[in-house]
N, C-alpha and C positions, 0 to 999 in steps of 0.2 A: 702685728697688724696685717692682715690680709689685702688683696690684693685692691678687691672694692673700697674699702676703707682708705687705704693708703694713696689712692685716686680720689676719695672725696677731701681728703686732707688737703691734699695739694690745690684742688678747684678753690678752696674755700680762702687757701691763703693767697692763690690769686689773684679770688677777687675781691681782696682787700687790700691788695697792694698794688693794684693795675696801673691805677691812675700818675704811681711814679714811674713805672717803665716806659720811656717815652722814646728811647731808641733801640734800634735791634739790638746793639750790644749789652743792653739792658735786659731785655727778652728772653736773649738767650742765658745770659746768665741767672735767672729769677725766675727763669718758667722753663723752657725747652731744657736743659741739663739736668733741671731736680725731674722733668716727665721722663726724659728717656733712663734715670737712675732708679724711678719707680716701674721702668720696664726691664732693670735687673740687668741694666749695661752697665759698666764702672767707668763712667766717667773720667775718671782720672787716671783711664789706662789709652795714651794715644795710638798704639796697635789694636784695640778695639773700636773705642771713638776717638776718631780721627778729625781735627778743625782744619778747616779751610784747605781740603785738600784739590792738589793741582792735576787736571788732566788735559793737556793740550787736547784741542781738536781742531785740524784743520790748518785756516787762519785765525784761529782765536787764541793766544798763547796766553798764558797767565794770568786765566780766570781759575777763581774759586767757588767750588762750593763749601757752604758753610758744616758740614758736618758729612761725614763714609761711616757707616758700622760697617768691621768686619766681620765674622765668620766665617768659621773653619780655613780662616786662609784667604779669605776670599771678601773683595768689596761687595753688600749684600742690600745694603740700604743707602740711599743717598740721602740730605735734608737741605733742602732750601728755607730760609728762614727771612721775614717781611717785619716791620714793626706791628703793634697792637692794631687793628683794622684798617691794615692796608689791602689792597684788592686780591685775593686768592683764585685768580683765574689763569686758565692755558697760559696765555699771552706775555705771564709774570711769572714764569714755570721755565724760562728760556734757558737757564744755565743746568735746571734737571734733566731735560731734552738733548741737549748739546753731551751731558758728561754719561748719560743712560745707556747713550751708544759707543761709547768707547771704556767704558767699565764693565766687568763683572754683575753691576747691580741689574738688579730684579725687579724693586721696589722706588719708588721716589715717592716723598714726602716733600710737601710743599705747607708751610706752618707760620702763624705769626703768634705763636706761644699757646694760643686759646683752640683754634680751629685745626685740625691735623688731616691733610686733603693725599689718601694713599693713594699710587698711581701702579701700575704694573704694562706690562708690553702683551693684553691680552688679544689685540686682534694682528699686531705686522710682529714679529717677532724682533727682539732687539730694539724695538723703535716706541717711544713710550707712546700711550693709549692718551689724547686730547684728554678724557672726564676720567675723573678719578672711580673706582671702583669701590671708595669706601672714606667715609668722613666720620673722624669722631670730634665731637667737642667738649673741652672738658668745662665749658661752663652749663650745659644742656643735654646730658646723656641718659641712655637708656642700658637695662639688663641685656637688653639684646647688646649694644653698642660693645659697652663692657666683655663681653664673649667673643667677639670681632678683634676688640684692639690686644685680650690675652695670647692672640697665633701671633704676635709679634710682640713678647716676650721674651727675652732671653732663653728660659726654662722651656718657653711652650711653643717656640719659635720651628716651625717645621711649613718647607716651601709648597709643598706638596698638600699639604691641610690648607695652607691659606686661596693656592691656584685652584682649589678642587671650588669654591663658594664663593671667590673674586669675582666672576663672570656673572653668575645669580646676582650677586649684591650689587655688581655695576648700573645692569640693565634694569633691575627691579627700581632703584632710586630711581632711572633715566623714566621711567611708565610712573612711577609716582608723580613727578613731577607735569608728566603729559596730562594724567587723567586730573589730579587739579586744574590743571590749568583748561582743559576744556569744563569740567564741572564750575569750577569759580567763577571763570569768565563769559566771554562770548564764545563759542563754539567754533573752532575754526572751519576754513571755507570747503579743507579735505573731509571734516566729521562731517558738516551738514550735506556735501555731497554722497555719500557714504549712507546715512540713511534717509535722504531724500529718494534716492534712486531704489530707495527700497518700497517706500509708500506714495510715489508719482510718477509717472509714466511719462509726463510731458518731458518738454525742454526745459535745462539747467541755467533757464535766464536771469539777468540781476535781478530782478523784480523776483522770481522765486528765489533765488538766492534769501534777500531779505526777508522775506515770509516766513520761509522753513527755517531761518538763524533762529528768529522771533520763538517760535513756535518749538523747536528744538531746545533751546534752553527753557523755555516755560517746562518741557517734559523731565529733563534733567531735575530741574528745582522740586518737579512734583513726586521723582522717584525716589529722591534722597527723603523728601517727607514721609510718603508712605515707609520707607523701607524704615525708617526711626519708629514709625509710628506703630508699625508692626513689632518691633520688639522691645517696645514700650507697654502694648496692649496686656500683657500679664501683669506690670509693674503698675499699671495704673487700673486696675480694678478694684474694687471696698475690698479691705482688708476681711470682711466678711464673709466675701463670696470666694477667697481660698482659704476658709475656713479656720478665721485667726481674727485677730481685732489689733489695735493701736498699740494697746500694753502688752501683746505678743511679740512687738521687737527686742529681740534681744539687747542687755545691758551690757555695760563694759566690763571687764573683768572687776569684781570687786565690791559691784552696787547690785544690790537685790532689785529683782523686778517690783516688787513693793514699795522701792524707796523712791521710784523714778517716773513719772507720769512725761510722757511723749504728748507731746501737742499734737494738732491737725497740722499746724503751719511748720512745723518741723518734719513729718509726714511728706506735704507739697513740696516743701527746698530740696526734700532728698529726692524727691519725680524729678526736677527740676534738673540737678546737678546728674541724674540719670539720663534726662533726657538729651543736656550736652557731650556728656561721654558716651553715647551710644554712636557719633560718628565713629570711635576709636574701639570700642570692644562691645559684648552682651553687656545689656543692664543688669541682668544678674548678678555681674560680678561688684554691680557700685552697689553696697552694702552700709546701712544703717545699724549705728552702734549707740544706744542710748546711755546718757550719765545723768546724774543731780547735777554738775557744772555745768555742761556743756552733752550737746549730740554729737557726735563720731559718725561721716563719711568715709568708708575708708573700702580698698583694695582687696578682694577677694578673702574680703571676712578677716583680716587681718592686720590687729594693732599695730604694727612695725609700719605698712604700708597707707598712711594717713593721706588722703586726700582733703577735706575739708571736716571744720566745725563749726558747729551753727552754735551760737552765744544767744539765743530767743529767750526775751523777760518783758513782762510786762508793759514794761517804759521803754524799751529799744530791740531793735531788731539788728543783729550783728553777727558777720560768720565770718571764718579764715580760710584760707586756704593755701597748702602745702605743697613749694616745690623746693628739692632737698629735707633739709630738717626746721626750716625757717617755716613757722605760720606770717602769712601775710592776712591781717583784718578789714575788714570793712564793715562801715555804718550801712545800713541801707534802708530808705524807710518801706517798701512793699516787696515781697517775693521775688516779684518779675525784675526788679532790679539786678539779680544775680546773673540773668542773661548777659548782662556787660561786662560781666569779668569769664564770660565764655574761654575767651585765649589762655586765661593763667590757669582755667582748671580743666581745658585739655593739656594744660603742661605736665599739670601736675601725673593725671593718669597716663601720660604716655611714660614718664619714667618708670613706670612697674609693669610696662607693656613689652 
């Protein structure tokens, strides 16, 4: 079993078991030791992983952290460990902090079995960085993710590979996070100044203030439209005018173009399901897969990578959609209904993103 595989093994048992691990010492036995054994530590060697080990600092004697990997000799990771959704912030990070600086380690990990929050010393040296530079979770992951958490592998574990992309990955999340937050929100008071002073001359009074917030975010909303709507504009013209018709979609492996008649309304659910994954990638790449069962949404033209199926007959209108290998269904009675499950089928494409 490989490596992807043997990560999705583990998510799936779980979250099927979640509900009984109700203390850290449960966590860590049923989640944190089978992940870091699936990163090709042996657990059961305590000169590699090491439990509750002790480093005086200061005045604090005879704290522990809950886990030290070593290599080559040397303390290389630390792990703080929390119950199932307990709070993963700085603030709850205090005994990684405290032991960061008087170990060897490099790395701190702050985890309550699901969420895995990396930390490294990349701006004071020795002194660990407030935000973590790298979060995986194993109930919500992506290929890229998957590529990140393999440089802390056992096999594929090199410090220098991970430092060289920690810095990009840190700050990239930290502007992810900014740029939603002024596009979803209200804009804040530095953005609106910022490009008010670019299109007004006057004084930065509240009353403009309030104007150009207004006014600012009305632009934002309009830009993100357009910009869909522009790379929508190929996908939603007559199947005609590029030179093709309805029964030009290709079928799934297996079913003759003959045996399979594409509706219109199967047509618009795939515009549709294009038009919400176009925040995340080209529509291009959301591809229509025709069958006699069922039509196939799927991932850069590829069965493996299922994003949704549309279940359209006569008497009901019904489609699924896929995150992991689970289809999730819904009844719907018109189209526009798919709009409301917007969130589960950017879920879905961000894992193949």
């Amino acid at each position: 079993m490989d490596f992807k595989d043997s990560l999705a093994e583990l998510s799936r048992r779980i979250s099927s078991t979640m509900e009984h691990a109700k203390t850290e010492e449960a966590v860590k036995t049923a989640f944190i030791l089978p992940f870091l054994s699936k990163l090709g530590y042996d657990v059961f060697n305590p000169t590699e992983v090491i439990p509750e080990l002790t480093a005086d600092h200061g005045v604090k004697k005879g704290e522990k952290v809950d886990y030290a990997i070593k290599l080559d000799g040397k303390i290389t990771i630390l792990i703080e460990c929390k119950q199932p959704g307990a709070p993963l912030e700085t603030k709850h990070a205090g005994q990684l902090f405290r032991y960061f600086a008087v170990t060897d380690a490099k790395f701190g990990v702050l985890t309550d079995g699901i969420r895995y929050l990396f930390f490294s010393d990349l701006e004071k040296t020795n002194k660990m960085d407030e935000r973590p530079f790298f979060e995986f979770n194993l109930a919500d992951y992506s290929d890229n993710d998957l590529e990140e958490l393999k440089k802390f592998t056992k096999p594929g574990f090199n410090f220098e590979t991970i430092l060289s992309t920690a810095s990009n990955l840190k700050y990239m999340k930290a502007l992810n996070l900014e740029v939603r937050k002024e596009f979803a929100g209200t804009p804040s008071e530095e953005i609106v100044k910022i490009f008010t002073s670019r299109v007004y001359d006057g004084r930065f009074t509240a009353q403009v203030k309030d104007q150009f917030t207004e006014l600012l975010k009305r632009s934002f909303d309009n830009f993100l439209k357009e910009s869909i709507n522009s790379k929508l504009k190929t996908a939603f013209e007559p199947e005609s005018a590029k030179g093709g018709s309805v029964s030009d979609i290709p079928s799934i492996d297996g079913d003759s173009d003959n045996d399979v008649d594409t509706t219109h309304e199967e047509v618009d659910a795939h515009r549709i399901i294009q038009a919400i994954a176009a925040e995340l990638v080209d529509v291009d790449r959301i591809v229509m897969r025709d069958a006699k069962s069922y039509c196939a949404i799927i991932f850069d033209d590829n069965n493996r990578k299922p994003i949704a199926r549309l279940h359209f007959n006569k008497k009901k209108l019904a489609f699924g959609v896929f995150v992991g290998k689970e289809e999730q269904k819904f009844d719907i009675e018109k189209l526009s209904e798919i709009y409301k499950h917007k969130t589960l089928i950017l879920q879905s494409v961000q894992q193949y993103v």
